[in-house]
Every structure is written in C-alpha cells, then in structure tokens.
C-alpha positions, 0 to 999 in steps of 0.5 A: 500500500502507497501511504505518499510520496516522499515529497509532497504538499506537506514536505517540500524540496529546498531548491533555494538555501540548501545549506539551511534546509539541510541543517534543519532536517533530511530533505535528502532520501537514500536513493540517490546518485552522487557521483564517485569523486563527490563521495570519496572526496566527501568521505561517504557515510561515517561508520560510526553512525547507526542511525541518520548517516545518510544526512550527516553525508548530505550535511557534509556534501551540501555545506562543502559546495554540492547542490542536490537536485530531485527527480519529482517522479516515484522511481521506487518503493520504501517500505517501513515495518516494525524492527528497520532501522527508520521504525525506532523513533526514540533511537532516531530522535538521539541520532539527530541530535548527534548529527546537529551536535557535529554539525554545530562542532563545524568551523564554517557556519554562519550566525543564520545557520547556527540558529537553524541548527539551534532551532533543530535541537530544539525542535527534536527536544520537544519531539523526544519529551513527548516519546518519553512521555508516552513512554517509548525509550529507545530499543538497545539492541544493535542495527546495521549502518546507514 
C-alpha cells in the first residue's frame, strides 16, 4: 500500500538555501546518485553512525559546495515495518541530535545557520519529551549502518 510520496504538499524540496534546509532536517532520501569523486572526496557515510548517516553525508556534501537536485517522479518503493532501522523513533530522535551536535562542532557556519541548527535541537527536544512521555525509550539492541 502507497501511504505518499516522499515529497509532497506537506514536505517540500529546498531548491533555494540548501545549506539551511539541510541543517534543519533530511530533505535528502537514500536513493540517490552522487557521483564517485563527490563521495570519496566527501568521505561517504561515517561508520560510526547507526542511525541518520545518510544526512550527516548530505550535511557534509551540501555545506562543502554540492547542490542536490530531485527527480519529482516515484522511481521506487520504501517500505517501513516494525524492527528497520527508520521504525525506532526514540533511537532516531538521539541520532539527530548527534548529527546537529557535529554539525554545530563545524568551523564554517554562519550566525543564520547556527540558529537553524539551534532551532533543530530544539525542535527534536520537544519531539523526544513527548516519546518519553508516552513512554517509548529507545530499543538497545544493535542495527546495521546507514
């Protein structure tokens, strides 16, 4: 069953200020093309992350000079079901912060981009009270990379 479109109505692709727009969330998705000098010279995924290494790269690509362009067509099919990766919402909100805390660690932000990446942290606080607040913690077993 197809629940949406990764970009739609209500989540827009950046096609202005990425360097904002990266740094506020991941509007990058996993089946992409980047060409093979980009991402050795970016460095590809960093192994270290389990979770959101794919927008740490993205991060790294777009604030190093990169645009990112989008084919507004359904080229394929992502599937979410309980156990992936994308399901553990409460490991999820803990990566985030962790690729918005290296990102702030960045030498080459502006004043802007520093309040975007504040407002982030913010913003993925709340989100992380309220699971806790229902009660979901996040799940201790081990996941594959990105």
């Amino acid at each position: 069953m197809v629940l949406r479109r990764a970009h739609h109505s209500g989540w827009q692709f950046p096609a202005g200020d990425q360097r904002l727009a990266i740094l506020d969330g991941n509007f990058v998705f996993g089946l992409c093309a980047v060409r093979r000098h980009r991402w050795l010279a970016t460095g590809g995924f960093d192994r270290n992350l389990n979770f959101t290494a794919d927008w740490e790269f993205w991060q790294r690509l777009i604030l190093g000079g990169c645009l990112v362009g989008l084919i507004n067509s359904p080229l394929a099919l992502y599937r979410l079901s309980a156990g992936t990766l994308s399901s553990n919402h409460a490991r999820l909100l803990q990566a985030r912060l962790t690729v918005l805390a290296l990102a702030a660690a960045r030498s080459d932000l502006t004043r802007e981009e520093r309040r975007v990446i504040a407002a982030a942290v913010r913003r993925e606080r709340r989100h992380a009270s309220t699971l806790l607040s229902r009660g979901v913690r996040p799940r201790t077993r081990g996941g594959g990379h990105c």
